[in-house]
HTML snippet that shows the backbone in 3Dmol.js (N, CA, C, O; Angstrom):
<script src="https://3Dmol.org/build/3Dmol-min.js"></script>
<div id="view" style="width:600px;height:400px;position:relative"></div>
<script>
const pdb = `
ATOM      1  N   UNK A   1      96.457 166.048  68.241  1.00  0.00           N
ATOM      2  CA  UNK A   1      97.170 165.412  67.162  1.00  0.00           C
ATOM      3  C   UNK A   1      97.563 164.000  67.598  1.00  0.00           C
ATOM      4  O   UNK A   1      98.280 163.811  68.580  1.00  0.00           O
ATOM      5  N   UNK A   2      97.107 163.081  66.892  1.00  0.00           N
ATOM      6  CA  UNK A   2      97.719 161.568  67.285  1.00  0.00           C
ATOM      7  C   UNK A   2      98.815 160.894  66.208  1.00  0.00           C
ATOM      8  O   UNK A   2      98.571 161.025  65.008  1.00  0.00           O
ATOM      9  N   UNK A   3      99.603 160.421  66.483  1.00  0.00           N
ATOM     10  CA  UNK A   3     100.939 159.712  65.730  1.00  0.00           C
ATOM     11  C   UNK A   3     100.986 158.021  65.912  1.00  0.00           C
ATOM     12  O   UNK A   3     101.189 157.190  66.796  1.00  0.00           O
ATOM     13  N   UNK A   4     100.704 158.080  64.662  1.00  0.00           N
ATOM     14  CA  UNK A   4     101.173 156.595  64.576  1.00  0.00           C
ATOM     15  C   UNK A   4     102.156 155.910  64.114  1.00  0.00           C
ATOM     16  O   UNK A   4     102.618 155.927  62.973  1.00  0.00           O
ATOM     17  N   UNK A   5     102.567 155.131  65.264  1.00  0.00           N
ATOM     18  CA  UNK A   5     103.860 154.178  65.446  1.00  0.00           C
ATOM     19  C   UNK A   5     103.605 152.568  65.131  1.00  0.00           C
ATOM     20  O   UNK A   5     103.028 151.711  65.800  1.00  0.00           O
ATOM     21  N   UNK A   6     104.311 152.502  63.761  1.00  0.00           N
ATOM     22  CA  UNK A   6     104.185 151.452  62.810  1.00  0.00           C
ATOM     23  C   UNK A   6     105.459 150.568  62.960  1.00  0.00           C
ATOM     24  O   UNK A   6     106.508 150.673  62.324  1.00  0.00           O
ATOM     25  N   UNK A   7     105.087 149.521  64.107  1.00  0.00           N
ATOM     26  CA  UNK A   7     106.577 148.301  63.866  1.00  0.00           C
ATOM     27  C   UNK A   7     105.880 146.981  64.519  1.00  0.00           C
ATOM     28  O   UNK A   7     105.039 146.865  65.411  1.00  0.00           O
ATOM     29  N   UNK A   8     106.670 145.900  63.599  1.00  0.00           N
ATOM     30  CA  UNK A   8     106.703 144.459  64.034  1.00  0.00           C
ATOM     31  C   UNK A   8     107.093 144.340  65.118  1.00  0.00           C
ATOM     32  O   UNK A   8     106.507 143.356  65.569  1.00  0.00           O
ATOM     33  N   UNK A   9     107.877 144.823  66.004  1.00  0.00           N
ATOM     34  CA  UNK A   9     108.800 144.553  67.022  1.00  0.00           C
ATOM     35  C   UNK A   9     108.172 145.350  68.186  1.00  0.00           C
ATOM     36  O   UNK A   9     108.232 146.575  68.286  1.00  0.00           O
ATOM     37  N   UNK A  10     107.453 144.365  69.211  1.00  0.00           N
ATOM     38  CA  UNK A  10     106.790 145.437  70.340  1.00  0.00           C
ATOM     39  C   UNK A  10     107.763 146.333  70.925  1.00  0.00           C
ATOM     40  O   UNK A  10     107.547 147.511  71.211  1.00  0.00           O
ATOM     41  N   UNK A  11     109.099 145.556  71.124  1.00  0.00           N
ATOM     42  CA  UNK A  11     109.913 146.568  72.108  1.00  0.00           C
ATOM     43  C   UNK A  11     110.022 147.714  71.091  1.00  0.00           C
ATOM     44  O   UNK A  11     109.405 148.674  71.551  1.00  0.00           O
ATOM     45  N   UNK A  12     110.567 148.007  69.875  1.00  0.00           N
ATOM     46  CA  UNK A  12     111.090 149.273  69.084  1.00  0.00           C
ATOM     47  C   UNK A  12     109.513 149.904  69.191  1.00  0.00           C
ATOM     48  O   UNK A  12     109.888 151.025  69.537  1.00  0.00           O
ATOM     49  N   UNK A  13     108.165 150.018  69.158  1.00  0.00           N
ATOM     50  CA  UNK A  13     106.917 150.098  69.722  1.00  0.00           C
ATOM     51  C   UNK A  13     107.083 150.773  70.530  1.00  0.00           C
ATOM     52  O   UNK A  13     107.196 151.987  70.359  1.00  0.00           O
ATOM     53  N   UNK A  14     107.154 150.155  71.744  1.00  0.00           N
ATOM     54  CA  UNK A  14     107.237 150.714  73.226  1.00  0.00           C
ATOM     55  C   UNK A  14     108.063 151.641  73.224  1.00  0.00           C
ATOM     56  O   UNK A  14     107.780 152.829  73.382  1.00  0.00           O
ATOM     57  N   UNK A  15     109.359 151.100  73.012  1.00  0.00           N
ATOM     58  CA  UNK A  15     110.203 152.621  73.249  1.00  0.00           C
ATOM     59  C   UNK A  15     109.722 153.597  72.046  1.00  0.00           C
ATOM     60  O   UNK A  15     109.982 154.620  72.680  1.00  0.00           O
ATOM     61  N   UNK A  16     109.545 153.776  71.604  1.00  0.00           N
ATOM     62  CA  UNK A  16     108.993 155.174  70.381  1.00  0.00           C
ATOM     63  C   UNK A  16     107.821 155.863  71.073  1.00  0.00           C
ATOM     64  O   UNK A  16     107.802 157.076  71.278  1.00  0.00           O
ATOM     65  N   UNK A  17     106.689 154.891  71.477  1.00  0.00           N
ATOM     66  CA  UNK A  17     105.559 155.415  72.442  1.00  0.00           C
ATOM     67  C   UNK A  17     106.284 156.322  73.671  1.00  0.00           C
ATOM     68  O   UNK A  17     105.952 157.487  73.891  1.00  0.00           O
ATOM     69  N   UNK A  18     107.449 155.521  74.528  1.00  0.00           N
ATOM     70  CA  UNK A  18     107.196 156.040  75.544  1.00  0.00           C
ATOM     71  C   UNK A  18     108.234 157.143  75.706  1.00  0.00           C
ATOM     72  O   UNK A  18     108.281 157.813  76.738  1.00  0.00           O
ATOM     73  N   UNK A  19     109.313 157.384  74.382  1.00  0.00           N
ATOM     74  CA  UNK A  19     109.836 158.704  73.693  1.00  0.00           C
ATOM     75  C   UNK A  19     108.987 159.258  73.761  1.00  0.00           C
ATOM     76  O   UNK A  19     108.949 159.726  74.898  1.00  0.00           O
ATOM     77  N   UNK A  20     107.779 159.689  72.945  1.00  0.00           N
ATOM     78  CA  UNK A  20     107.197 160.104  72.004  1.00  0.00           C
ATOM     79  C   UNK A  20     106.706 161.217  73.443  1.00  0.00           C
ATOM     80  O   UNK A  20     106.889 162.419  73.641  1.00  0.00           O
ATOM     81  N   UNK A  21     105.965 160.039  74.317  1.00  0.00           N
ATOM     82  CA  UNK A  21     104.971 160.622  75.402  1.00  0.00           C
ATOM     83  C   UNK A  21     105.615 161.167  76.466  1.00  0.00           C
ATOM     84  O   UNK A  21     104.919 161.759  77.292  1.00  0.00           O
ATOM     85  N   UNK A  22     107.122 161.081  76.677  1.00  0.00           N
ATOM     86  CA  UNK A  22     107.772 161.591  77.649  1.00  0.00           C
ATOM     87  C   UNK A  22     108.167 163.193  77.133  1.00  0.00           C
ATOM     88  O   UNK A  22     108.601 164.068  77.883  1.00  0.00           O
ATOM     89  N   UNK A  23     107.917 163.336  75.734  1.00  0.00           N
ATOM     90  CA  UNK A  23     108.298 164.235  75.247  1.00  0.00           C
ATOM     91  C   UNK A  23     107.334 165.714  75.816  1.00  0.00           C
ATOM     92  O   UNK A  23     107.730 166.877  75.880  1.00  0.00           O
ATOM     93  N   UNK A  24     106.437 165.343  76.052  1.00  0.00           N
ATOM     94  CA  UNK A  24     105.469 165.689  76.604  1.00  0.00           C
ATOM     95  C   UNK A  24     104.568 167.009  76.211  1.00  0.00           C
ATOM     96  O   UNK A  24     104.160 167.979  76.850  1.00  0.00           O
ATOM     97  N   UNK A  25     104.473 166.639  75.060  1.00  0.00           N
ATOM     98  CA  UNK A  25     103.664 167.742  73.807  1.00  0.00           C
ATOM     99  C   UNK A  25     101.920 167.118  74.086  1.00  0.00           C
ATOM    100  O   UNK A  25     100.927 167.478  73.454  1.00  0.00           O
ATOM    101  N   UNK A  26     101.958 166.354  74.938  1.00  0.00           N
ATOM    102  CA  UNK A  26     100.299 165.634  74.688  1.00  0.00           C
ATOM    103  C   UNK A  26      99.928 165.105  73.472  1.00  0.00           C
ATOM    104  O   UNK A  26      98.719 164.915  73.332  1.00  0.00           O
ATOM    105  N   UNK A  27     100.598 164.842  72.628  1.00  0.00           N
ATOM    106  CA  UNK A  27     100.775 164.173  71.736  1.00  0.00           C
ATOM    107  C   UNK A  27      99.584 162.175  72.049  1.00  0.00           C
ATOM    108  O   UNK A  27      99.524 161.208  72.808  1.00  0.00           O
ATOM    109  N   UNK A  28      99.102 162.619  71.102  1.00  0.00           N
ATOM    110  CA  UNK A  28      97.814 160.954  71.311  1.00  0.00           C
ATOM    111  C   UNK A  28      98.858 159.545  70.761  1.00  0.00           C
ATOM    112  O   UNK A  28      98.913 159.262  69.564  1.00  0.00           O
ATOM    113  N   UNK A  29      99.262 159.136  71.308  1.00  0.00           N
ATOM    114  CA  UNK A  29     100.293 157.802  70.446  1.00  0.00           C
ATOM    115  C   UNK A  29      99.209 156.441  70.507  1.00  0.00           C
ATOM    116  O   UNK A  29      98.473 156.148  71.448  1.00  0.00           O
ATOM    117  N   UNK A  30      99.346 155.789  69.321  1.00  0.00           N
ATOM    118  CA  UNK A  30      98.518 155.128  68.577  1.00  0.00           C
ATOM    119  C   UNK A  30      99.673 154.150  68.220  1.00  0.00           C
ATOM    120  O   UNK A  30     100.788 154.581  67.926  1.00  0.00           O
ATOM    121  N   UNK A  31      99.380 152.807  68.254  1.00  0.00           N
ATOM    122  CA  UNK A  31     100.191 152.011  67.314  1.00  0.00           C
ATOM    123  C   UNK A  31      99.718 150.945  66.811  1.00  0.00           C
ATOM    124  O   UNK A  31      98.595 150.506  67.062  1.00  0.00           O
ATOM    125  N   UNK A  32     100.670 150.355  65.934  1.00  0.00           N
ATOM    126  CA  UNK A  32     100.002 149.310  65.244  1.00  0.00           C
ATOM    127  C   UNK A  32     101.361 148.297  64.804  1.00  0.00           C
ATOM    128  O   UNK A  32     102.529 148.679  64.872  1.00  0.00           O
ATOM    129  N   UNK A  33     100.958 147.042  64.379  1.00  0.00           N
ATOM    130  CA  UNK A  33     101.855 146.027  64.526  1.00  0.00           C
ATOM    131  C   UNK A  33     101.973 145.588  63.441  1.00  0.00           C
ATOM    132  O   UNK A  33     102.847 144.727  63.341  1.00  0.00           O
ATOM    133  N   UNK A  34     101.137 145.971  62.075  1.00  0.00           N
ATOM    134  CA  UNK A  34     101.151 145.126  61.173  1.00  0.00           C
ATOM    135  C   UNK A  34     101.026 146.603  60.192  1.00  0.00           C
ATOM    136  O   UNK A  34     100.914 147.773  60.557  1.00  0.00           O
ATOM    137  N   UNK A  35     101.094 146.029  58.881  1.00  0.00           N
ATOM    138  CA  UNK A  35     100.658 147.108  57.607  1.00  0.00           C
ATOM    139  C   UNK A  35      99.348 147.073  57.712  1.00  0.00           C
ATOM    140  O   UNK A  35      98.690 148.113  57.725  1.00  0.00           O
ATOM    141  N   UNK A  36      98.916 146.129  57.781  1.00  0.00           N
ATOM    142  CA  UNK A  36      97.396 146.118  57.900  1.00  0.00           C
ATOM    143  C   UNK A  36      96.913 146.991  58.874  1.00  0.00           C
ATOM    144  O   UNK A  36      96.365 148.061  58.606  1.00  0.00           O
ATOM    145  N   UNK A  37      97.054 146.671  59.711  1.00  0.00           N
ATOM    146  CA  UNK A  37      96.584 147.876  61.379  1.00  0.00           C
ATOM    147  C   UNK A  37      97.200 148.697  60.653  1.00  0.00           C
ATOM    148  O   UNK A  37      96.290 149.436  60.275  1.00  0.00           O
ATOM    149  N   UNK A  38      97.856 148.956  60.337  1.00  0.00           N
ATOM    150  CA  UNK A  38      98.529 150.575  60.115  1.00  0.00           C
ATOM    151  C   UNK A  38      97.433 151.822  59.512  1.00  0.00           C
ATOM    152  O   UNK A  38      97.080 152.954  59.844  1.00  0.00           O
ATOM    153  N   UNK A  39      97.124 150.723  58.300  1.00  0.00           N
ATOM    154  CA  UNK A  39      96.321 151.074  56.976  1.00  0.00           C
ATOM    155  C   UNK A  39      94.615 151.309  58.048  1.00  0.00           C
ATOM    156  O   UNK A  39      93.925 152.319  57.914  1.00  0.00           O
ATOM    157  N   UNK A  40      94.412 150.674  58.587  1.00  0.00           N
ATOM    158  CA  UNK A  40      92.929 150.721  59.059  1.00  0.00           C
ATOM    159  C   UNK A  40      93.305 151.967  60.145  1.00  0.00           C
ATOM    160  O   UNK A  40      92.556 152.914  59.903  1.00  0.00           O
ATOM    161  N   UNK A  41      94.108 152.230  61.119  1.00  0.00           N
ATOM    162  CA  UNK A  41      94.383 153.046  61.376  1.00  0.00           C
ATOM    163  C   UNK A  41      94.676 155.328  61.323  1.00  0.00           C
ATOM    164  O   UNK A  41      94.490 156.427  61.844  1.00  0.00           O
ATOM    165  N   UNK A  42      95.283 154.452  60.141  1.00  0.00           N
ATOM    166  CA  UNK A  42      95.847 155.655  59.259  1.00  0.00           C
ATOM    167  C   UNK A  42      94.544 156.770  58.831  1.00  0.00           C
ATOM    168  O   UNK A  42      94.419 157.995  58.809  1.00  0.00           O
ATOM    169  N   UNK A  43      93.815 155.769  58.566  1.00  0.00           N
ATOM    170  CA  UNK A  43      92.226 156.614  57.790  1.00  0.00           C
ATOM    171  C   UNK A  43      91.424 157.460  58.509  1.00  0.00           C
ATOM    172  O   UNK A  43      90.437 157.997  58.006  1.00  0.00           O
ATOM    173  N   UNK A  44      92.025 157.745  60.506  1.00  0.00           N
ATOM    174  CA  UNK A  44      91.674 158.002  60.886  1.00  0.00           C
ATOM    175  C   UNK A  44      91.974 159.700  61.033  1.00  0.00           C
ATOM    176  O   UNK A  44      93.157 159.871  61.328  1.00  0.00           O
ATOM    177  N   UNK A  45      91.494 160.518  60.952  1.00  0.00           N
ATOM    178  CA  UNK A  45      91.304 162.090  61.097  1.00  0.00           C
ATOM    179  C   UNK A  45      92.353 162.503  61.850  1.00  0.00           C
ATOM    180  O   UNK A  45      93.290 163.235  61.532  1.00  0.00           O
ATOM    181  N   UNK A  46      92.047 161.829  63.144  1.00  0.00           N
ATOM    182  CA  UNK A  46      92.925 162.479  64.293  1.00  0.00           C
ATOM    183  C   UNK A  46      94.516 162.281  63.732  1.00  0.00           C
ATOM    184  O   UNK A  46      95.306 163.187  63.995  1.00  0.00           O
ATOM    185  N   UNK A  47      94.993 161.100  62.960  1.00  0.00           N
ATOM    186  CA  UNK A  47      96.407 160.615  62.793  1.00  0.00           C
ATOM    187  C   UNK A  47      96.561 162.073  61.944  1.00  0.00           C
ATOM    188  O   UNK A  47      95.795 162.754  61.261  1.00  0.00           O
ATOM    189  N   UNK A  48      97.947 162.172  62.357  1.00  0.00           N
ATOM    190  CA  UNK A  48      98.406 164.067  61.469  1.00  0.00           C
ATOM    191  C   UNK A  48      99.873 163.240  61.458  1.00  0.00           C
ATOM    192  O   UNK A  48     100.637 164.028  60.899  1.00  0.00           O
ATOM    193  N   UNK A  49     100.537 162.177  61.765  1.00  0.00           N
ATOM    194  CA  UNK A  49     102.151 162.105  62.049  1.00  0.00           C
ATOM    195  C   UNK A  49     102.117 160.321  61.799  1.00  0.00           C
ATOM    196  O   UNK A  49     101.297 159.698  62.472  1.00  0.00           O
ATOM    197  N   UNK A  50     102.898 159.650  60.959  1.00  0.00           N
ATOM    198  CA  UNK A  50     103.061 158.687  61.143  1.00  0.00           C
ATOM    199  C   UNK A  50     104.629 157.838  60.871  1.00  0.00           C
ATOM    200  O   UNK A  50     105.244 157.912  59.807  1.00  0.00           O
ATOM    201  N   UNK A  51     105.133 156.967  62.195  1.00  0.00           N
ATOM    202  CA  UNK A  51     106.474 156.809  62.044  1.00  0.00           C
ATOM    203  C   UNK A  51     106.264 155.188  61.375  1.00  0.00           C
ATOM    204  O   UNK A  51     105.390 154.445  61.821  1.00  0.00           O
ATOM    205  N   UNK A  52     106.973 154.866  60.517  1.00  0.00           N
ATOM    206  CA  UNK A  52     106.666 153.328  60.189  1.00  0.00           C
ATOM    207  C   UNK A  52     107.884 152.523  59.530  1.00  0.00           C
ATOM    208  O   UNK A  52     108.716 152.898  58.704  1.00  0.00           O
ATOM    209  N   UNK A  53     107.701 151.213  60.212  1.00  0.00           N
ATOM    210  CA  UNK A  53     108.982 150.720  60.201  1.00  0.00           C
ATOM    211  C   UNK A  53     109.343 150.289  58.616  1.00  0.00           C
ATOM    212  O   UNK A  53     108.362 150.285  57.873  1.00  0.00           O
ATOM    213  N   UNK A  54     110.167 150.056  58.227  1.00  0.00           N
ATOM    214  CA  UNK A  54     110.288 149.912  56.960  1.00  0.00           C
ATOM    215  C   UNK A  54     110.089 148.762  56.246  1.00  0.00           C
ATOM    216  O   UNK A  54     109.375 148.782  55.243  1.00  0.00           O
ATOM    217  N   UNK A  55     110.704 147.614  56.684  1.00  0.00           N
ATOM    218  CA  UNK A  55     110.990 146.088  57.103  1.00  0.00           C
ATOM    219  C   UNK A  55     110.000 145.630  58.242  1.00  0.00           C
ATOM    220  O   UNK A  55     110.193 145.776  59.449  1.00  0.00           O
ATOM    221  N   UNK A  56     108.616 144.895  57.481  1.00  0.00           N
ATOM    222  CA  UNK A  56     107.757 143.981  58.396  1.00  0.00           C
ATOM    223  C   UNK A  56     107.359 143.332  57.389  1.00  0.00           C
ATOM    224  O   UNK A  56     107.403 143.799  56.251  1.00  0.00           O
ATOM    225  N   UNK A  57     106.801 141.865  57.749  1.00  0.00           N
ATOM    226  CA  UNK A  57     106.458 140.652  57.418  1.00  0.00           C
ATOM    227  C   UNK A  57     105.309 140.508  56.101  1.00  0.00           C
ATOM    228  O   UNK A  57     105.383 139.685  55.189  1.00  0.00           O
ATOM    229  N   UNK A  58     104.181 141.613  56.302  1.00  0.00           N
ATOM    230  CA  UNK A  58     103.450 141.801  55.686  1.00  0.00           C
ATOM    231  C   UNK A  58     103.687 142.813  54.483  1.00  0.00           C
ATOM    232  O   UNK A  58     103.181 142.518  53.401  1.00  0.00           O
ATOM    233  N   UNK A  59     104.391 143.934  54.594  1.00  0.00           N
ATOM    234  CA  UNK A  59     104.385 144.447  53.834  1.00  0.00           C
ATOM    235  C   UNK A  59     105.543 145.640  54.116  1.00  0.00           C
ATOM    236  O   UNK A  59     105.802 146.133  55.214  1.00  0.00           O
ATOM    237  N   UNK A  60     106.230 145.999  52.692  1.00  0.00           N
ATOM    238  CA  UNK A  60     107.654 147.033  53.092  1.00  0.00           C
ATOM    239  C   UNK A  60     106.822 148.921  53.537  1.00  0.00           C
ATOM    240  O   UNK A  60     105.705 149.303  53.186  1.00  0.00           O
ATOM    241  N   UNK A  61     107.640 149.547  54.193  1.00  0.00           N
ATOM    242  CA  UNK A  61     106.745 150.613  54.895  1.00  0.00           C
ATOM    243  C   UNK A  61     106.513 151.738  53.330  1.00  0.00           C
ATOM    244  O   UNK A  61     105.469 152.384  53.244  1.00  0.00           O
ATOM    245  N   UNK A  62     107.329 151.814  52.482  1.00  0.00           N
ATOM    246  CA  UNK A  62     106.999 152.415  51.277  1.00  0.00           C
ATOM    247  C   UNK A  62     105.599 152.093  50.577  1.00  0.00           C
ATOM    248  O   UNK A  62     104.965 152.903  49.900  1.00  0.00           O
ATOM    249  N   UNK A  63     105.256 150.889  50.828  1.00  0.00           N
ATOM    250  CA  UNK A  63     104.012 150.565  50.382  1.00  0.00           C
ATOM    251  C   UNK A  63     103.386 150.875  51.355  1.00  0.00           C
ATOM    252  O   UNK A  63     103.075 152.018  51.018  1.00  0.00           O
ATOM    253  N   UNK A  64     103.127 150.791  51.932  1.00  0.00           N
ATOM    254  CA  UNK A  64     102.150 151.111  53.349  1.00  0.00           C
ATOM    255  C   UNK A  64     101.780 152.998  53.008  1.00  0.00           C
ATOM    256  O   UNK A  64     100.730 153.639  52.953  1.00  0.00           O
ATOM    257  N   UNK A  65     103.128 153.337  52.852  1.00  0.00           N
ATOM    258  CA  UNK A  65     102.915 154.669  52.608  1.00  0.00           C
ATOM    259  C   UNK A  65     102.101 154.971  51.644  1.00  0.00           C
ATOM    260  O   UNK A  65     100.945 155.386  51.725  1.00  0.00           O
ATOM    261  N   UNK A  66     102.941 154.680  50.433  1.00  0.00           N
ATOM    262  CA  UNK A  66     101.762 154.646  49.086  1.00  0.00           C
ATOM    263  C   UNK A  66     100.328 155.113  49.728  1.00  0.00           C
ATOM    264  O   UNK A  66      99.850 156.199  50.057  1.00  0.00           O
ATOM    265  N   UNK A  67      99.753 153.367  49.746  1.00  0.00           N
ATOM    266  CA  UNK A  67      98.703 153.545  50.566  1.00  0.00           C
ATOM    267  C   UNK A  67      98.057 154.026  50.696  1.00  0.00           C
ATOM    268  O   UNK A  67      96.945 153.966  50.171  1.00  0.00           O
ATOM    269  N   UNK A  68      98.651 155.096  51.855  1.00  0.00           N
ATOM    270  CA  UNK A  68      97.878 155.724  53.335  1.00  0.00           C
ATOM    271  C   UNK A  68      98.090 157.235  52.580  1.00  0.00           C
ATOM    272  O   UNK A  68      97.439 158.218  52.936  1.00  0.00           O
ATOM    273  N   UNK A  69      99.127 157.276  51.453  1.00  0.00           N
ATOM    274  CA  UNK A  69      98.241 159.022  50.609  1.00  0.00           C
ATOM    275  C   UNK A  69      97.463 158.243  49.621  1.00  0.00           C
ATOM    276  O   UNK A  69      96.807 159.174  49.154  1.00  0.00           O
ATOM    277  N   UNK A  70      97.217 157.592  49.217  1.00  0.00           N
ATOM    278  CA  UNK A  70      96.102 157.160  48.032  1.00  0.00           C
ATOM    279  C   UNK A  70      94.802 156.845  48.677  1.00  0.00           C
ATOM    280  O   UNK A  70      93.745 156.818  48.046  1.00  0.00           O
ATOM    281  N   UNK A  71      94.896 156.628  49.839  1.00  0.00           N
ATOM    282  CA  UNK A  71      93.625 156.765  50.607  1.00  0.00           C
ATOM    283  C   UNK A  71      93.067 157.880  51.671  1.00  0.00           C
ATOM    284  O   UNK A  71      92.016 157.992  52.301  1.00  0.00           O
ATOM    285  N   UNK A  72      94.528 158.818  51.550  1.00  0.00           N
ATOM    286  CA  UNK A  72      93.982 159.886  52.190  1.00  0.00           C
ATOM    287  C   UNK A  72      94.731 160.665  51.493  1.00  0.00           C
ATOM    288  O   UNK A  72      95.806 160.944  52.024  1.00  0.00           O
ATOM    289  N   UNK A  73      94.495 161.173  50.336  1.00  0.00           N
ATOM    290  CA  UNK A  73      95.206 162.228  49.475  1.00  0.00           C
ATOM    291  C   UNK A  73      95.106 163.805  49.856  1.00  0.00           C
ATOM    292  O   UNK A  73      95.931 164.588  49.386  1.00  0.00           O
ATOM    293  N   UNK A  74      94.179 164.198  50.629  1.00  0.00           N
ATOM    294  CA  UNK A  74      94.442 165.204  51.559  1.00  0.00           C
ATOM    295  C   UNK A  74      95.392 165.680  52.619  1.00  0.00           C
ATOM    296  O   UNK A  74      95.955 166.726  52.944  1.00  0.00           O
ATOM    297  N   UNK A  75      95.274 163.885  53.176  1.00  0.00           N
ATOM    298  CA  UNK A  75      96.222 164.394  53.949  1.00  0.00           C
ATOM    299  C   UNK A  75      97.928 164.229  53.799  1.00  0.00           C
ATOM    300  O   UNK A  75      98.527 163.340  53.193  1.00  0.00           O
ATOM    301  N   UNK A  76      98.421 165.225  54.452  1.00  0.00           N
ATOM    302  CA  UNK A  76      99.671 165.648  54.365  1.00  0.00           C
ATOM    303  C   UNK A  76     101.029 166.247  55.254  1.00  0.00           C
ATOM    304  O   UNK A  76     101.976 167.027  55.147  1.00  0.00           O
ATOM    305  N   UNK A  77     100.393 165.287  56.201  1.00  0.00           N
ATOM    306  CA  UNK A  77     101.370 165.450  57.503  1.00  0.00           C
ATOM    307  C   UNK A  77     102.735 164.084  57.037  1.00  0.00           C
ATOM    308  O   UNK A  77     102.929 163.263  56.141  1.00  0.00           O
ATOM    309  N   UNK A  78     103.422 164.572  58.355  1.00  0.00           N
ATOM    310  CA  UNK A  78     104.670 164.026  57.993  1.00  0.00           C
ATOM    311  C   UNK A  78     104.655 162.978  58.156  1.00  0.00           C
ATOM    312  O   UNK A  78     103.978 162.746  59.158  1.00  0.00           O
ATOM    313  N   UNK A  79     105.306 161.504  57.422  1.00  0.00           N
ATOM    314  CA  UNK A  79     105.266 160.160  57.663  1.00  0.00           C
ATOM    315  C   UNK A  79     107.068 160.174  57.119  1.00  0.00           C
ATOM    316  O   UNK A  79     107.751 160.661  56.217  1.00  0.00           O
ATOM    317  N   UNK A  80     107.237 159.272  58.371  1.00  0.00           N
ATOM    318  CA  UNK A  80     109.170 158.893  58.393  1.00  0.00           C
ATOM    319  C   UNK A  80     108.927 157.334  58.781  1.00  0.00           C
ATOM    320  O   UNK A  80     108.282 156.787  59.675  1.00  0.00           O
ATOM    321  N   UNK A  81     109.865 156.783  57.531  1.00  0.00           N
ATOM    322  CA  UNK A  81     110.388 155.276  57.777  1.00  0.00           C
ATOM    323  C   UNK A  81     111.385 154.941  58.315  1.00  0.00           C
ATOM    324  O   UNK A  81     112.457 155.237  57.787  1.00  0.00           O
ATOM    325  N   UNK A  82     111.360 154.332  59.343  1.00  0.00           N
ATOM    326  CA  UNK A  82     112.390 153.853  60.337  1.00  0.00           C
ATOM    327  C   UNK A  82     112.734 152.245  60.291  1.00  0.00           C
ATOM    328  O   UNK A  82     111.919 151.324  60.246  1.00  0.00           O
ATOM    329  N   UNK A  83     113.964 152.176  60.312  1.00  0.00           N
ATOM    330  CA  UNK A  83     114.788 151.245  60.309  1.00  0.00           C
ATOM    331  C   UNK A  83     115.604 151.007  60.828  1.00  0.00           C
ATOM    332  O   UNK A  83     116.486 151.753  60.402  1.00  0.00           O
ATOM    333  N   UNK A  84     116.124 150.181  61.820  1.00  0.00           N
ATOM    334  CA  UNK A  84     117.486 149.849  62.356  1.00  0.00           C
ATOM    335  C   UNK A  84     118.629 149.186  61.807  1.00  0.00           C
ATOM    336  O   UNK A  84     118.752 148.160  61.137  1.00  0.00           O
ATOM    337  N   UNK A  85     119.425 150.017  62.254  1.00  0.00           N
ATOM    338  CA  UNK A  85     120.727 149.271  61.145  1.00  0.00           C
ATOM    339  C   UNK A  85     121.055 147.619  62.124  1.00  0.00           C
ATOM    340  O   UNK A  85     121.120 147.458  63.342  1.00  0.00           O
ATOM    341  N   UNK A  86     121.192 146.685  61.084  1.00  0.00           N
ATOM    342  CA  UNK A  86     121.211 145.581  61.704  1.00  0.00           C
ATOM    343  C   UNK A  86     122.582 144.911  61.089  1.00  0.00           C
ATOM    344  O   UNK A  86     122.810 144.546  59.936  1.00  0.00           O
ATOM    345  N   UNK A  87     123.463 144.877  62.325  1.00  0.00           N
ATOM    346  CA  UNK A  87     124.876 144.135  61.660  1.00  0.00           C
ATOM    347  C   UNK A  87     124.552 142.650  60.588  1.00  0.00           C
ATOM    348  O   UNK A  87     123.933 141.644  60.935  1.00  0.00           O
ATOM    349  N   UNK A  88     125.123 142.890  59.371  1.00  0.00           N
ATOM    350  CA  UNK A  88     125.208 141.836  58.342  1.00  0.00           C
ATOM    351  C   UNK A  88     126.082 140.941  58.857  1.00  0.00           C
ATOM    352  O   UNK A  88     127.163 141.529  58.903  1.00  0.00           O
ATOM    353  N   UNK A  89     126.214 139.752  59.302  1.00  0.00           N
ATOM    354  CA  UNK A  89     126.806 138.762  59.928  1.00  0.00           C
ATOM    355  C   UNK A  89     128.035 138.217  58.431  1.00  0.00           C
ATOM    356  O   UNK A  89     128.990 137.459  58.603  1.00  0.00           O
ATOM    357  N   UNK A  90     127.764 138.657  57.486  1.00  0.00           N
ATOM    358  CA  UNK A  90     128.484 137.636  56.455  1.00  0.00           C
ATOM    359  C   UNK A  90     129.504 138.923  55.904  1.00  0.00           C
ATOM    360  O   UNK A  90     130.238 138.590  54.974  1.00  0.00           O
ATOM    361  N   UNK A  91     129.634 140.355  56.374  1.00  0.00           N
ATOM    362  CA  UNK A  91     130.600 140.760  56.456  1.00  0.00           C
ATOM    363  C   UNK A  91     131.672 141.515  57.441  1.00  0.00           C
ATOM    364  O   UNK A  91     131.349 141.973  58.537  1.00  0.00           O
ATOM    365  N   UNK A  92     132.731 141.565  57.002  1.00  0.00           N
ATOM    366  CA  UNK A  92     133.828 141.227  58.069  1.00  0.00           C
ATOM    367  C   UNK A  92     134.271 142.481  58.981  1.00  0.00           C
ATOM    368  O   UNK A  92     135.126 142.338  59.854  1.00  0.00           O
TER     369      UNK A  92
END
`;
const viewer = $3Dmol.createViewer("view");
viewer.addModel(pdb, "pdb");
viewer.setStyle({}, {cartoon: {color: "spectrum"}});
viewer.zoomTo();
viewer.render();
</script>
């Protein structure tokens, strides 16, 4: 089973990979940096799990999702959008 780990941000990347693999299910970790990689990615058989960030440059992870069941409407493994809560500077 391979999982793909969907974020702009190499470090939030890295650490999810090296969660993921310490976890130590043998789990295949795959990632990608963009919606785009995600999407070319995604189409692949082996992907059964995909974590994706919500907030990137190219595109919001709901769309990405869309997507990746409209192009693989079979499949039906679990996909979770992740986000970090990021302090709003303009309140108090």
């Amino acid at each position: 089973m391979a999982i793909l780990v969907v974020d702009d941000e190499p470090g939030v990347r890295a650490l999810l990979e090296r969660m993921l693999r310490e976890a130590g299910d043998g789990w295949d970790v795959r990632h990608a940096a963009s919606a785009r990689e995600a999407l070319a990615l995604a189409v692949e058989p082996a992907v059964e799990c995909v974590l994706l960030d919500h907030r990137m440059p190219d595109a919001d992870g709901l769309t990405v999702l869309r997507e990746i069941r409209r192009t693989r409407p079979a499949a039906e493994g679990p996909a979770s959008p992740i986000t970090p809560k990021k302090p709003n500077p303009d309140q108090s």
